[in-house]
C-alpha positions in Angstrom: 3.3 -7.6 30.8 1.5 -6.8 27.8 2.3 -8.5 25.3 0.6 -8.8 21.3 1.7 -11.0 18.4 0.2 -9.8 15.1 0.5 -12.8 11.9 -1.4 -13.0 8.7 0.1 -10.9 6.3 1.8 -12.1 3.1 1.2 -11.0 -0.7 -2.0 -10.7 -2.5 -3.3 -9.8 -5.7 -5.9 -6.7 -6.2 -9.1 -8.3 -4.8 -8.4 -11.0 -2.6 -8.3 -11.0 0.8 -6.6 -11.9 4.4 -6.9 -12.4 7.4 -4.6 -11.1 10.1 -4.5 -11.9 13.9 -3.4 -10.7 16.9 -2.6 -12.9 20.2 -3.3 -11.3 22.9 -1.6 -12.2 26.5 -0.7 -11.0 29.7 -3.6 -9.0 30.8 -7.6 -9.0 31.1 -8.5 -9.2 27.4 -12.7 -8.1 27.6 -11.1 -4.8 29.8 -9.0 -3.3 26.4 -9.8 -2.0 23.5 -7.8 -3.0 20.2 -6.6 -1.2 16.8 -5.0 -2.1 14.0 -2.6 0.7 12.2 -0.5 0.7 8.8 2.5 2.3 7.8 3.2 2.4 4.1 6.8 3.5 3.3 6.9 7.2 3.3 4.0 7.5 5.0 2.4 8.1 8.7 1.6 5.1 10.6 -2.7 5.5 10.3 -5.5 3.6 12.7 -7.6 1.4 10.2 -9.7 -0.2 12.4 -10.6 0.1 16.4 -12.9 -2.3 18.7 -13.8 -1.5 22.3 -13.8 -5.4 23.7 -17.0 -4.4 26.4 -19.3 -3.4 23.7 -18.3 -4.6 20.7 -18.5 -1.3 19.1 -16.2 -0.5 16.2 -14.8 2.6 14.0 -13.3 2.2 10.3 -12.4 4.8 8.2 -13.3 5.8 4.9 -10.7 4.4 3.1 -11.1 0.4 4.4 -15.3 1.0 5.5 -16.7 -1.4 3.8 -14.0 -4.1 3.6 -12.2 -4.5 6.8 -13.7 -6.3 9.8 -12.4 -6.5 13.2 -13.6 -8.4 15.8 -12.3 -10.3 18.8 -12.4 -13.5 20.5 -12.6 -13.5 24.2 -11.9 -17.6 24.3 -9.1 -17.2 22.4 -7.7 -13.6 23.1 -6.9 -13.0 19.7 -8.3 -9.8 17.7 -8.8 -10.1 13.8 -8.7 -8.0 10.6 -10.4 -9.4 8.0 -9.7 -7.3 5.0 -11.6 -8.0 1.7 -11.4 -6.2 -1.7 -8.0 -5.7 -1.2 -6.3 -2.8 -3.3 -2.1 -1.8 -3.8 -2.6 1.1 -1.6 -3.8 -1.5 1.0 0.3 -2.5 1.4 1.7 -1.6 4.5 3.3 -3.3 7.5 0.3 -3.6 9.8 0.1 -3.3 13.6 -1.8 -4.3 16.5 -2.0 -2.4 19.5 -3.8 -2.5 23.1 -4.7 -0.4 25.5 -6.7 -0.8 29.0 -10.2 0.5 28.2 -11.0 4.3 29.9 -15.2 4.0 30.3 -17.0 5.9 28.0 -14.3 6.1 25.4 -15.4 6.0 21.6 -13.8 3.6 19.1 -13.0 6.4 16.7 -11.0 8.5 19.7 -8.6 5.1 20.2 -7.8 5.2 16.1 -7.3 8.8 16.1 -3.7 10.2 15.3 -0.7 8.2 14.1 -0.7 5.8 17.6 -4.2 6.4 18.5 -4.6 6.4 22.6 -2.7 2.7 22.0 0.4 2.4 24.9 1.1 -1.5 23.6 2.1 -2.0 20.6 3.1 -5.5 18.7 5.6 -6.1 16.1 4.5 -5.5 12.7 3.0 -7.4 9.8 3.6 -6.8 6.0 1.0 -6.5 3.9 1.4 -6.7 0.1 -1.5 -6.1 -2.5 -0.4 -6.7 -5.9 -2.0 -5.1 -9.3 
């Protein structure tokens, strides 16, 4: 069973930064890729970051290029987000999600849409950027 525990998240002034992680268990961690998404009230749940765990490769958009990071720890099966810069529309409960990697499959198609191509999902973290 799939299984994804996101921590991290807390309240933060305009400009500082976090770091939030995702515990991974219950499968092959290097044969999934990995996504963090954000819901702000009101709002559509949005992919901020995706990694594909057998290459390394990545997609961001616009809005956090720049200052998010994700990367992933095979020893530890744990993915991170490290978000610098932070700004108030950064706040949002953010979310971790997994999915068994399909060959051939472009970061930027797994953050695509509200749940990406993400069938595990963990529980959410808040997020709170203060001005």
């Amino acid at each position: 069973e799939v299984q994804l525990q996101a921590s991290g998240g807390g309240l933060v002034q305009a400009g500082e930064s976090l770091r939030l992680s995702c515990a991974a268990s219950g499968f092959t961690f290097g044969d999934y890729a990995f996504g963090w998404f954000r819901q702000a009230p009101g709002k559509e749940r949005e992919g901020v970051s995706c990694i594909v765990s057998s290459d390394g490769s990545t997609y961001y958009p616009d809005s956090v290029k720049g200052r998010f990071t994700i990367s992933s720890d095979n020893a530890k099966n744990t993915v991170y987000l490290q978000m610098n810069s932070l700004k108030p529309e950064d706040t949002a409960v953010y979310y971790c999600a997994a999915e068994r990697d399909l060959v051939g499959t472009r970061p930027h198609w797994y953050c695509s849409g509200s749940r990406g191509m993400f069938g595990s999902w963990g529980q959410g973290t808040q997020v709170t950027v203060s001005s």
